[in-house]
Backbone as a printed PyTorch tensor [residue, N CA C, xyz], in Angstrom:
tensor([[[130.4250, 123.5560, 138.7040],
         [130.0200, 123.2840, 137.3290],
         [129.9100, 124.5920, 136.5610]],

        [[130.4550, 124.3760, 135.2700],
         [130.2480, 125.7340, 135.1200],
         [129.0150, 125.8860, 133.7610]],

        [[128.6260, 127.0340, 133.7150],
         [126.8390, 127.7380, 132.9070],
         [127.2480, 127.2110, 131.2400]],

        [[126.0200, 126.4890, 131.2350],
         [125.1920, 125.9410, 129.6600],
         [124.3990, 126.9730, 129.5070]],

        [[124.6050, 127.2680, 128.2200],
         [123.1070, 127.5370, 127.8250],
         [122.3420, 126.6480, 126.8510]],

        [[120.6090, 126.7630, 127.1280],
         [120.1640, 125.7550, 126.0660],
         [119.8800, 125.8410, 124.7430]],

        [[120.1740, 124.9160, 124.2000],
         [120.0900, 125.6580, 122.6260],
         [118.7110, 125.5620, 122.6970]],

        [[117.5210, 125.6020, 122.8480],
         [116.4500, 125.5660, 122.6350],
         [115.9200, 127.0800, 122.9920]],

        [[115.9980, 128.0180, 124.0970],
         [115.7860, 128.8920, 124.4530],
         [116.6970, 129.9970, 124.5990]],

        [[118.1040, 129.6340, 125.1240],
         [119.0820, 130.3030, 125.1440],
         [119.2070, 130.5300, 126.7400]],

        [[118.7920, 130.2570, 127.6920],
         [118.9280, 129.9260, 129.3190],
         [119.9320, 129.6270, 129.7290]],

        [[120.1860, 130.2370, 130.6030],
         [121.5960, 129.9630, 131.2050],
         [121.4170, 129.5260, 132.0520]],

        [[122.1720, 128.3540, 132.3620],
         [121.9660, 127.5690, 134.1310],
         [123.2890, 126.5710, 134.1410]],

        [[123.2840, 126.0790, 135.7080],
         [124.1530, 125.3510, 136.1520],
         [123.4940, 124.0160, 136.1140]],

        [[122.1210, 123.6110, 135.7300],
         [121.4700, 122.5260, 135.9790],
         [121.7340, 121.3310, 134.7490]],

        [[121.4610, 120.3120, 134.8780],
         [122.0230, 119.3460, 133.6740],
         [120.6160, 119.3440, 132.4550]],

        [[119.7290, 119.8900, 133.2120],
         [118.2130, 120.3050, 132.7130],
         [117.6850, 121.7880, 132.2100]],

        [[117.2280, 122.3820, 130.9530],
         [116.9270, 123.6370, 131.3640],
         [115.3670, 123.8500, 132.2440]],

        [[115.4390, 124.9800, 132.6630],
         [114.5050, 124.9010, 133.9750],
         [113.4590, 125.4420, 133.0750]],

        [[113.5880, 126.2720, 132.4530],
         [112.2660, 127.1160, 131.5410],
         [111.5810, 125.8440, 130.4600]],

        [[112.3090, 125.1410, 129.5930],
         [111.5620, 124.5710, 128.5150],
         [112.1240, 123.3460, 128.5070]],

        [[112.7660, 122.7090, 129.7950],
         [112.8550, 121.3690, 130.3540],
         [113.9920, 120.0990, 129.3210]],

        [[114.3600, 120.7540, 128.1620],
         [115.2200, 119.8700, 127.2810],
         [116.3420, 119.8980, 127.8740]],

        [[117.1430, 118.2690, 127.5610],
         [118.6700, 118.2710, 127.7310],
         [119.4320, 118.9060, 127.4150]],

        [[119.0510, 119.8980, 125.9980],
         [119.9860, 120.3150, 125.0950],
         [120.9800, 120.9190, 125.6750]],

        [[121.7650, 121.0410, 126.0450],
         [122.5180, 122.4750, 126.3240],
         [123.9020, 122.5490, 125.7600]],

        [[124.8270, 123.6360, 125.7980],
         [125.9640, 123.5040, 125.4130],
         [126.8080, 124.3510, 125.9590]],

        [[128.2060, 124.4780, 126.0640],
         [129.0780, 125.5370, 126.7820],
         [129.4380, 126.0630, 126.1320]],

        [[128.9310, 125.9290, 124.5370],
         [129.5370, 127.0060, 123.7350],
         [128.5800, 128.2170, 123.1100]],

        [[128.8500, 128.9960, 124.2530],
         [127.6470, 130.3700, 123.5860],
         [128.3060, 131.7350, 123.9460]],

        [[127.7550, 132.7260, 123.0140],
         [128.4230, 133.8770, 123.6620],
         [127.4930, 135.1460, 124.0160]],

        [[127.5700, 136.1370, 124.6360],
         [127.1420, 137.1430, 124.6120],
         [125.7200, 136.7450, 125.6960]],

        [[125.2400, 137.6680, 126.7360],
         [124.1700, 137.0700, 127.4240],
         [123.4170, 138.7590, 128.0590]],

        [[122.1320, 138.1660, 128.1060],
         [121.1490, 139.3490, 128.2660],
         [120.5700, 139.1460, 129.8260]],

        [[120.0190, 139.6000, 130.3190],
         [119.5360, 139.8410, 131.7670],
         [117.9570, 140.0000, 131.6040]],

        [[116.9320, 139.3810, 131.6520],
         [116.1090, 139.8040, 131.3690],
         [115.2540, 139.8840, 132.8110]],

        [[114.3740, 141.0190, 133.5550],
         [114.0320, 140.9120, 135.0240],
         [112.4840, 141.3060, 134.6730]],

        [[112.1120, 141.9910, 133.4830],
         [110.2980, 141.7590, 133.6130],
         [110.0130, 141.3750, 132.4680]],

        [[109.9450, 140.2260, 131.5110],
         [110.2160, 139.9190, 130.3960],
         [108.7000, 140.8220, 129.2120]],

        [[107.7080, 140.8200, 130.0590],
         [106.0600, 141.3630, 129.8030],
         [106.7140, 142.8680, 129.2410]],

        [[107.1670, 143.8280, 129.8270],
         [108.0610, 145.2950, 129.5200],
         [109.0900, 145.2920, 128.7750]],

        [[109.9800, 144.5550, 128.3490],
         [111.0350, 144.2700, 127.7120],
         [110.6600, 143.9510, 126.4700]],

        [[111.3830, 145.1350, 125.2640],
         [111.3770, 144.8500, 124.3750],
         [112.0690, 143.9380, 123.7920]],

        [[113.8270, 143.8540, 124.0610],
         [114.5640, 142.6960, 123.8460],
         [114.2260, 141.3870, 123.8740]],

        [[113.4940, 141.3480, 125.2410],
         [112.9630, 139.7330, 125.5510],
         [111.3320, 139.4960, 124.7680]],

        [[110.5970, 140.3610, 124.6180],
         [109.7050, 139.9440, 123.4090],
         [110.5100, 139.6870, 121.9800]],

        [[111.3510, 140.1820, 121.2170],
         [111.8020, 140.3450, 120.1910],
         [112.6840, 138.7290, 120.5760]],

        [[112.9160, 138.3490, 121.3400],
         [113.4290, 137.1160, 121.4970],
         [112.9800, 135.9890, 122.1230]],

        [[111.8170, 136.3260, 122.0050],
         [110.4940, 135.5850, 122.5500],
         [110.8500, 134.8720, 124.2190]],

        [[111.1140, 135.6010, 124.7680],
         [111.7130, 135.6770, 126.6260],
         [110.0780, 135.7980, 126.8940]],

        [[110.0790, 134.4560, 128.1250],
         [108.6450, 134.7420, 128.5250],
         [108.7830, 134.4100, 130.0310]],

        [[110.4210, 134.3810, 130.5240],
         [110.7070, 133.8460, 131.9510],
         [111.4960, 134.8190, 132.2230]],

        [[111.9750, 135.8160, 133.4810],
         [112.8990, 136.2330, 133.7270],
         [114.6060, 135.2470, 133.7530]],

        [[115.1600, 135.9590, 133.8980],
         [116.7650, 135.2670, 134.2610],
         [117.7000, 135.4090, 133.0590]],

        [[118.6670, 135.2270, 133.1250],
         [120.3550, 135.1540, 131.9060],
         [119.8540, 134.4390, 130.7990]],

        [[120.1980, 134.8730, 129.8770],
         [119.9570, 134.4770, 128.2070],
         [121.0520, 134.4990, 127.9780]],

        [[121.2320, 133.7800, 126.7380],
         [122.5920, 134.0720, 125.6900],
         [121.7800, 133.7840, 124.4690]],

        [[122.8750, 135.3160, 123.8100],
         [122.8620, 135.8900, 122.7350],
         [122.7750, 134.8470, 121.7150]],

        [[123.8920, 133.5260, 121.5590],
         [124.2380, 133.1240, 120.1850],
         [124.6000, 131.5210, 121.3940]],

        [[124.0640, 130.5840, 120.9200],
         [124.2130, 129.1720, 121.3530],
         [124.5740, 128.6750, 120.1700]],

        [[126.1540, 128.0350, 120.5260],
         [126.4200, 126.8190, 119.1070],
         [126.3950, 125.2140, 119.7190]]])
């Protein structure tokens, strides 16, 4: 299967569920993706309100 991200958070997963904020939403059309591994230290992932480690994307349509 290949990676959604959710439009709700921007999470990337293989699951039909997102795992962080639990909505169906998702879509295969997104681009650009961030890595986030201590989200508490990370300025990026505060500024994008990241409060879980794991793959983000940039821009979900």
């Amino acid at each position: 299967m290949k990676e959604s991200a959710c439009k709700n958070c921007g999470y990337i997963t293989r699951e039909l569920t997102c795992p962080v904020c639990g909505t169906r939403d998702l879509s295969r059309d997104w681009s650009g993706f961030v890595l986030v591994i201590d989200p508490s230290r990370s300025k990026i992932a505060q500024k994008m309100g990241i409060k879980v480690p794991g793959w983000y994307a940039i821009k979900v349509r």
